[in-house]
C-alpha positions, -999 to 999 in steps of 0.1 A, spaced: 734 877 -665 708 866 -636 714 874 -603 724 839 -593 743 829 -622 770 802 -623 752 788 -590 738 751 -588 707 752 -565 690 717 -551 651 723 -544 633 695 -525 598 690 -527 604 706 -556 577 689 -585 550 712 -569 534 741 -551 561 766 -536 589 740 -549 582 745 -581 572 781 -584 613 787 -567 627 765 -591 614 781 -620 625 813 -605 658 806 -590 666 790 -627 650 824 -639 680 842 -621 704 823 -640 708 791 -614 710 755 -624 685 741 -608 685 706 -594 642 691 -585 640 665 -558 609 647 -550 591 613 -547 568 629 -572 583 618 -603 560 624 -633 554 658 -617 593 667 -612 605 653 -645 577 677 -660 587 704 -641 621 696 -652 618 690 -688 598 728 -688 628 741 -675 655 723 -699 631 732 -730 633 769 -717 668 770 -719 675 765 -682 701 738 -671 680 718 -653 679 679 -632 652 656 -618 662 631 -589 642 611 -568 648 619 -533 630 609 -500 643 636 -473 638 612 -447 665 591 -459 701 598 -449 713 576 -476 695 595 -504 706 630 -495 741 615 -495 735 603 -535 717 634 -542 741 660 -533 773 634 -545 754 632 -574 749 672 -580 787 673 -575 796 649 -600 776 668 -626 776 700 -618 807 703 -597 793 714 -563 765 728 -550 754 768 -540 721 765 -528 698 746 -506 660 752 -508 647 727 -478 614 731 -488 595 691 -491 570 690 -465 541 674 -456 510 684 -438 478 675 -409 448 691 -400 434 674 -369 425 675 -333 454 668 -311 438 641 -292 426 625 -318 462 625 -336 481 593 -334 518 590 -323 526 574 -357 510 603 -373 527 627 -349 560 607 -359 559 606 -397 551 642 -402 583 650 -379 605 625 -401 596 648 -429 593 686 -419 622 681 -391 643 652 -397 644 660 -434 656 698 -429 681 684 -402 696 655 -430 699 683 -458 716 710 -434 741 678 -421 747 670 -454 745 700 -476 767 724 -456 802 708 -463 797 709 -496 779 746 -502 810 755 -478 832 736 -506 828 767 -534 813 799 -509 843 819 -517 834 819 -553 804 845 -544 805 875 -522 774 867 -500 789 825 -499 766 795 -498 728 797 -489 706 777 -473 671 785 -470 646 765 -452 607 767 -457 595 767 -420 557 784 -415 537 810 -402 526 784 -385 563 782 -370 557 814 -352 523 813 -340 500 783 -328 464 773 -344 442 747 -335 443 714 -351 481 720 -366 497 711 -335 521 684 -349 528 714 -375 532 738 -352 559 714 -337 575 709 -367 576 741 -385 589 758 -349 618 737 -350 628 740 -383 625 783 -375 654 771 -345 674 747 -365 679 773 -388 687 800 -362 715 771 -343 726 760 -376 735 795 -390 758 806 -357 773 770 -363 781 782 -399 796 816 -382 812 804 -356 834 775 -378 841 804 -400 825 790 -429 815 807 -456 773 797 -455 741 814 -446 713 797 -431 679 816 -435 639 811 -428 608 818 -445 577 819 -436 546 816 -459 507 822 -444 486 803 -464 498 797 -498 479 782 -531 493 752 -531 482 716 -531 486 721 -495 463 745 -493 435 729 -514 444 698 -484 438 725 -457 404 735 -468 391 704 -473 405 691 -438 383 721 -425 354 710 -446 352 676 -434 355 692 -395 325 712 -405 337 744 -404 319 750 -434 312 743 -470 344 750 -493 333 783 -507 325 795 -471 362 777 -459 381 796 -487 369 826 -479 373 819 -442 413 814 -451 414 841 -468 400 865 -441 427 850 -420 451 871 -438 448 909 -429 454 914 -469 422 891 -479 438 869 -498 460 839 -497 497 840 -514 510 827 -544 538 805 -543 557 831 -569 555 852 -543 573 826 -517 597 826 -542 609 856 -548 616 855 -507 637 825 -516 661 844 -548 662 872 -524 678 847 -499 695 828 -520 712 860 -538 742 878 -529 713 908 -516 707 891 -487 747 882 -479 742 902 -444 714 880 -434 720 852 -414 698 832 -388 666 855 -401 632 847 -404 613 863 -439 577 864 -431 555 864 -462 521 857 -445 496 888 -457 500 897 -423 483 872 -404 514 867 -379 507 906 -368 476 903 -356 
């Protein structure tokens, strides 16, 4: 028996990068796991891989900007798997540019993702984890993917910066909210450096087209960032997110987890 067991878990942005390295391992600890994303092909593959290893497993499309669509993603999560356990608010979206020469609408649409979509999955996601958190000792979790660059500033990521900083507060206001109703549900952070994702790859080639470099000399640029050397793996994001998830972590509420190689330290 895994860990998480018995739990239903809803990953969004989950056809992907750091999504879909914690759904295979929260399904790995025994959860169903339930992939959102407006990535289709990429989710339904994802899923498919899961259900063919034995995991129970679901693919849904989902824009996390839409209050409407969490509402038919998490009704529909009831109706199938009869409730839900675990939130991983992890879609996201990201831009490399100078401030001044970032537009408002620019400015606007990353928010509507990385802040308004965390905000709509906490809204909607914490009556029903709260529905079944007596069934496990640590209760419901919800774990949001903020940022390093949540905690600390860097040039050019200033809308990010914005919108990975809030999503570190929402998730500090949302789990005393949880306390202080008395409900059963922990709200927790994590905080990946730079991470081989997609992402990433959209990071260094941002950089590149700045002309901070050629991409061999912008890789190993962003990987000197990191007092480790290297950049992190998504598997190791999401063994952050189990931890969170599991009853191990059900005295940890409002926290941050840094997984950043050390780059926040310096």
């Amino acid at each position: 028996m895994g860990k998480l067991s018995g739990r239903v878990a809803l990953v969004t942005g989950g056809a992907r990068g750091i999504g879909a390295a914690s759904a295979r391992a929260l399904a790995e600890a025994g959860a169903t796991v339930v992939i959102t994303d407006l990535l289709e092909a990429e989710g339904r593959n994802l899923c498919e891989n899961l259900v063919a290893s034995g995991a129970p497993a679901q693919f849904l499309r989902h824009d996390v900007r839409d209050e409407s669509s969490w509402q038919r993603v998490v009704h529909e999560i009831e109706a199938r798997w009869g409730g839900l356990d675990i939130l991983l608010n992890n879609a996201g979206v990201f831009l490399f540019k100078l401030l001044t020469e970032t537009s408002l609408e620019e400015f606007r649409a990353l928010q509507a993702v990385n802040v308004e979509g965390v905000f709509l999955g906490l809204k909607t996601a914490i009556p029903a984890l709260a529905k079944r958190a007596n069934l496990w000792p640590g209760g419901g979790a919800i774990i949001n993917v903020s940022s390093v660059m949540g905690i600390v500033g860097h040039s050019h990521v200033v809308p990010y910066n914005a919108s990975k900083g809030a999503v570190r507060l929402m998730t500090k206001g949302a789990a005393l909210e949880c306390a202080h109703l008395g409900l059963k549900v922990r709200v927790n952070s994590v905080h990946p450096g730079i991470v081989e994702t997609p992402i990433a790859r959209q990071v260094v080639e941002a950089m590149v087209g700045e002309g901070w470099g050629n991409i061999p000399e912008v890789e190993a640029l962003t990987a000197r960032m990191h007092p480790l050397g290297r950049l992190g793996l998504p598997t190791e994001i999401a063994a952050a997110v189990v931890f969170l998830a599991s009853d191990d972590a059900a005295f940890m509420t409002g926290s941050e987890m840094v997984v950043d190689g050390g780059l926040s330290a310096q």
